[in-house]
C-alpha positions as CSV (number, residue, x, y, z in Angstrom):
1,X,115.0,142.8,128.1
2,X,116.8,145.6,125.8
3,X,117.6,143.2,123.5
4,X,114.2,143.4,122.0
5,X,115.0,147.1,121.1
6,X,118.5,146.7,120.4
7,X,118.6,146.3,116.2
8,X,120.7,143.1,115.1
9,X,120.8,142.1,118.4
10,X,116.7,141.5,118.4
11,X,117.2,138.8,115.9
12,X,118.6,136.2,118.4
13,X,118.6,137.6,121.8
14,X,115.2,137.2,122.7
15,X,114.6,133.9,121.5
16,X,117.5,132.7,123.5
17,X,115.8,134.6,126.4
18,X,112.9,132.5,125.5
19,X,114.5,129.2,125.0
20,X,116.5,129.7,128.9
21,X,113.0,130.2,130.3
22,X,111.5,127.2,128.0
23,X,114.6,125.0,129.8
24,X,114.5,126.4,132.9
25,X,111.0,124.8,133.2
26,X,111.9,121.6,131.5
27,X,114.6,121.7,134.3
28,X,112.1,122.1,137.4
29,X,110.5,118.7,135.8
30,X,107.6,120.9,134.0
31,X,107.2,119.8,130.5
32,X,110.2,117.5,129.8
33,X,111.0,116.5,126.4
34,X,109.6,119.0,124.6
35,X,112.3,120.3,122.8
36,X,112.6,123.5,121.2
37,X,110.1,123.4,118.1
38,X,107.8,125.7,119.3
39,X,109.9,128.7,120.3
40,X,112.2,128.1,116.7
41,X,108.8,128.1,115.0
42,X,107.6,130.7,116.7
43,X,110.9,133.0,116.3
44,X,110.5,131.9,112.6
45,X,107.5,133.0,112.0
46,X,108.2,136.7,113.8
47,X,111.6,137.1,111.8
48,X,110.4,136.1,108.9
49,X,107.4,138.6,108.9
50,X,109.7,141.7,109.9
51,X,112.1,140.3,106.4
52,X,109.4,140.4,104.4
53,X,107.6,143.1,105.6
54,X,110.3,145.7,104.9
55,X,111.2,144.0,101.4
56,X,107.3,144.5,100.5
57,X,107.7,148.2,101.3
58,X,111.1,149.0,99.7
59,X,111.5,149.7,96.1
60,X,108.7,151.5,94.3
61,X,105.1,150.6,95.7
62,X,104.1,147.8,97.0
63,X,103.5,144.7,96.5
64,X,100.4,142.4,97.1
65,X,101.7,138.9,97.3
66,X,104.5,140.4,99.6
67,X,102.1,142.2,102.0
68,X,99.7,139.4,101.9
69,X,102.5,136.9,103.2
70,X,103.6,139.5,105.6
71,X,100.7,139.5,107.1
72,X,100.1,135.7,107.3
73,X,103.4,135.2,109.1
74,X,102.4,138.4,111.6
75,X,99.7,136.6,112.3
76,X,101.2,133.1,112.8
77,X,103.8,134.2,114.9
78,X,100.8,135.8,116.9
79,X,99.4,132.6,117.6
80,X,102.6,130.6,118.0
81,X,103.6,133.9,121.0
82,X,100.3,133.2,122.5
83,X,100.8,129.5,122.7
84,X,104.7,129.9,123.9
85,X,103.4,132.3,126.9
86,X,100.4,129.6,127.6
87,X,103.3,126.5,127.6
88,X,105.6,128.9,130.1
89,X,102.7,129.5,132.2
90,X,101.9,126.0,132.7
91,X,105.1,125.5,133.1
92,X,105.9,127.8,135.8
93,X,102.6,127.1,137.5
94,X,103.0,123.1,137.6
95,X,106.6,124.0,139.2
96,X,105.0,126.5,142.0
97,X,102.2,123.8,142.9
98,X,104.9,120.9,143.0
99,X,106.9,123.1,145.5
100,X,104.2,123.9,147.7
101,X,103.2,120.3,147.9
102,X,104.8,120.3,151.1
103,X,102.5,119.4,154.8
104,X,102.1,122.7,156.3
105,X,103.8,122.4,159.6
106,X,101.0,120.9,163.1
107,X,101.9,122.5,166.6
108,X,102.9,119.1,168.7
């Protein structure tokens, strides 16, 4: 979980983190054939907004059109996170209610 910290390393480390989680669901029969869109939009969205947030601030001032698109892709890749965690969830929680499907064991 450094690798959210780590600089460089943040731009692809944690979406692979996301993406192993993403399959390891689509392995344990939760969600297959999704694919990957999501999480690549998503991961877009968030490194696109950290670009062009620090080219709106570098230079002299500011500008609008910079800081106005900075803050549309902040908040898309807000809602693309949310829906990511929701599609994990669902994920993991279809796979823990398949595995306890089991009887529960009846003394003889």
């Amino acid at each position: 979980m450094v690798a959210w910290l780590v600089p460089v390393v943040n731009l692809w480390a944690p979406r692979r983190l996301v993406l192993a989680v993403d399959h390891a669901n689509a392995a344990r029969g939760a969600g297959q054939g999704r694919g990957d869109l999501l999480v690549n939009v998503w991961w877009s969205a968030w490194t696109g907004y950290a670009v062009v947030s620090v080219i709106s601030q570098t230079g002299q001032g500011t500008s609008m059109p910079l800081l106005v698109a900075s803050g549309a892709l902040d908040i898309a890749a807000a809602i693309l996170a949310i829906l990511v965690i929701q599609r994990i969830t669902a994920g993991q929680g279809a796979a823990l209610r398949a595995d306890s499907a089991v009887e529960p064991l009846t003394p003889a």
